[in-house]
C-alpha positions in Angstrom: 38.4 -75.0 -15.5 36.1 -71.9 -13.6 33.5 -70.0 -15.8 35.1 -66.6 -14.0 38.7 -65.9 -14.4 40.7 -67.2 -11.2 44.5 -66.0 -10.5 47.3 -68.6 -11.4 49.5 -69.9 -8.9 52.4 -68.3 -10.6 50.8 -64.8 -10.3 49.2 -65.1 -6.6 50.0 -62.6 -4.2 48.8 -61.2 -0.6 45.6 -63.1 0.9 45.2 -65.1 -2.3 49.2 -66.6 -2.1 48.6 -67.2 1.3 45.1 -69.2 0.7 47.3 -71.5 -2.2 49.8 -71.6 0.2 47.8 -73.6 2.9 45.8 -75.3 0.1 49.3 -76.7 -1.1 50.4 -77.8 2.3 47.9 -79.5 3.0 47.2 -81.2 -0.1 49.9 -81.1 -2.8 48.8 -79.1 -5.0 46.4 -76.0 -5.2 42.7 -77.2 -5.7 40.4 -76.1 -8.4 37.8 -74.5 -5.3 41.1 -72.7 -3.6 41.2 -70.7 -7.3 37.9 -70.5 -7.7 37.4 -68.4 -4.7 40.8 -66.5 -6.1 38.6 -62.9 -6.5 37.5 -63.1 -2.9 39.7 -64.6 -0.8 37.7 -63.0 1.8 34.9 -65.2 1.5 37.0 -68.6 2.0 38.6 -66.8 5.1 35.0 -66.6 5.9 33.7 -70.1 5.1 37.0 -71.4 6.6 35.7 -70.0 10.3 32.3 -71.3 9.9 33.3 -74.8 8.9 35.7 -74.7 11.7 32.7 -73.6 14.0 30.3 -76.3 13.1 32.7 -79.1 12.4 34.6 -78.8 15.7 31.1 -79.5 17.6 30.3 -82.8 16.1 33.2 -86.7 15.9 34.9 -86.9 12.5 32.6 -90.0 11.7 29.2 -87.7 12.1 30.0 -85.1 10.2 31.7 -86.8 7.1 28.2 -88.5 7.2 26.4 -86.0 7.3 28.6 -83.9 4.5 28.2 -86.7 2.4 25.3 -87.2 2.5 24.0 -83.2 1.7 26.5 -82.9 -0.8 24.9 -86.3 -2.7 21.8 -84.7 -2.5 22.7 -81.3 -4.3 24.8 -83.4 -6.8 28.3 -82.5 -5.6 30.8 -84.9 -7.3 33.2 -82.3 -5.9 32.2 -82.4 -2.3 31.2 -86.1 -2.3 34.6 -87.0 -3.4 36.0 -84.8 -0.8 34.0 -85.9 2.4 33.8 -89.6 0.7 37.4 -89.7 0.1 37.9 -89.2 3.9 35.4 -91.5 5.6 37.5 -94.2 3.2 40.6 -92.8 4.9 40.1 -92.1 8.1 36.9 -93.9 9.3 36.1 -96.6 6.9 37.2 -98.1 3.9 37.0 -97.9 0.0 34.5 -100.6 -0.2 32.8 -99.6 3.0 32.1 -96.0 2.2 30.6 -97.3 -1.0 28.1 -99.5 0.1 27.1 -96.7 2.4 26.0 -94.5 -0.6 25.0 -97.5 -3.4 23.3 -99.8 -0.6 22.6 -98.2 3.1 21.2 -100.6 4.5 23.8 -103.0 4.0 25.9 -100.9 5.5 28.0 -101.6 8.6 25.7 -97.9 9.7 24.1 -97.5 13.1 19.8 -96.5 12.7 21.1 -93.4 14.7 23.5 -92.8 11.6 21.2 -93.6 8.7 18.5 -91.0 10.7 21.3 -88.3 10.4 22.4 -88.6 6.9 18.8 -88.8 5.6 18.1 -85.6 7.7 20.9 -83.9 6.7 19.3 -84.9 3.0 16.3 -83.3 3.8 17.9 -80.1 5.0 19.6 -80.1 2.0 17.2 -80.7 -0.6 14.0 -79.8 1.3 14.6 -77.3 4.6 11.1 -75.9 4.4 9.6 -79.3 4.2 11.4 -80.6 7.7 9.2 -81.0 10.6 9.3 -80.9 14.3 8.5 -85.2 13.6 11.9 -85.2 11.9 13.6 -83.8 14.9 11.4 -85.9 17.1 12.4 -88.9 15.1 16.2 -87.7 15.5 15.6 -87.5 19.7 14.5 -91.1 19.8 17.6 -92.1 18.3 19.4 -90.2 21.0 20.6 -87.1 19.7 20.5 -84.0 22.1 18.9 -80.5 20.1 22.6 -79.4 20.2 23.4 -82.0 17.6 20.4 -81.6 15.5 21.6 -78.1 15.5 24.7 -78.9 14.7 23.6 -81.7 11.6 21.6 -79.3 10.2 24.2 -76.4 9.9 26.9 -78.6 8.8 24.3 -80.1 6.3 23.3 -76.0 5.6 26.8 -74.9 4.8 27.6 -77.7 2.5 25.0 -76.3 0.3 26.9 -73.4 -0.2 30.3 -74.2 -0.5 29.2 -77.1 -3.2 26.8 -74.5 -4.8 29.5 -71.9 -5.1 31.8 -73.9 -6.3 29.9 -75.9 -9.1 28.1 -72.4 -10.0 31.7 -71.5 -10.9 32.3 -74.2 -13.0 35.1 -76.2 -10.6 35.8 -79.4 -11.4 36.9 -81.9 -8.9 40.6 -82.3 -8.8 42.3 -84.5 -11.6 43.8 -86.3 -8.0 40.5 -87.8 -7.4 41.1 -89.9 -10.6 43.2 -92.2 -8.1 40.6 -92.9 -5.9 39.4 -96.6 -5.9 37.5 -97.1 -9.2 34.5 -98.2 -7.4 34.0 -95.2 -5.3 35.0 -92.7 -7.3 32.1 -93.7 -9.6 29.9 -94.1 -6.8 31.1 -90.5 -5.5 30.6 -88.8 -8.6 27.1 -87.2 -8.6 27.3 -84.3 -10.6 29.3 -82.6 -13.0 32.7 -85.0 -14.0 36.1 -85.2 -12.1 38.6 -82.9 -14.4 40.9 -85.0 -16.7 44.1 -85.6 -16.0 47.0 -83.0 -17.0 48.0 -84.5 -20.2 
């Protein structure tokens, strides 16, 4: 349940049915975040064009990294099950993705891909602390500035949808609950999954 009051289903109309509408078909259900941003739809029509911006630049695989591993470092249970919950789907597995966030390096990860996540960690915790050596240290693994640029604004705007969101008070979804066991406890970083309807 949101701190702020949010619009049921039941009583949505305009841009705000339209926003549960496309949250339901694409998911099931409406999400906590979709209500969340119930008062200002605008804004999620907003993030929605960014995310499509920066996401569209960079392969599923690097940018679920890199999501996962800025919203880790701002304590998203939220986002990380999100952006977990699809590397285990579409990329990896269950047990895969959770070795990548309990034990890295004993992950099936490329150096190139632990560099990423643990800028996109920095970015997230620390922006003013990054230094032309961290970008250095991602060219030598191969990445063009274009990607860097791209890392760090997909790592940037995780930090304010999973900001947003947990400032509101959203829960991750009661869905989340039937995520492997495993992960799901690995993924959740930050304030707890929402129980189950009863």
């Amino acid at each position: 349940m949101a701190f702020i009051r949010s619009i049921p289903p039941a009583s949505a109309k305009g841009p705000v049915r339209e926003m549960y509408e496309q949250a339901k078909a694409r998911f099931g259900y409406v999400p906590n975040w979709a209500q969340a941003f119930s008062l200002r739809p605008a804004v999620m029509d907003g993030w929605v064009g960014l995310l499509r911006a920066i996401s569209s630049n960079l392969p599923v695989r690097a940018y679920e990294l890199a999501t996962l591993a800025a919203a880790r470092a701002v304590r998203s249970t939220y986002c990380s099950l999100a952006h977990g919950s699809v590397l285990a789907s579409k990329v990896f597995d269950a047990p895969t993705v959770t070795t990548i966030v309990t034990s890295p390096q004993a992950s099936p990860l490329e150096p190139r891909e632990h560099a990423m996540m643990a800028f996109a960690e920095k970015v997230a915790l620390h922006a003013d602390r990054v230094t032309a050596a961290d970008v250095e240290g991602l060219r030598s693994h191969g990445y063009r500035d274009e990607e860097i640029f791209d890392i760090a604004a997909a790592a940037a705007a995780r930090c304010f949808f999973s900001k947003l969101v947990d400032a509101m008070g959203a829960q991750a979804d009661a869905a989340y609950h039937d995520l492997d066991p495993t992960l799901r406890e690995a993924l959740t970083v930050g304030r707890p999954i929402a129980a189950p309807a009863s």
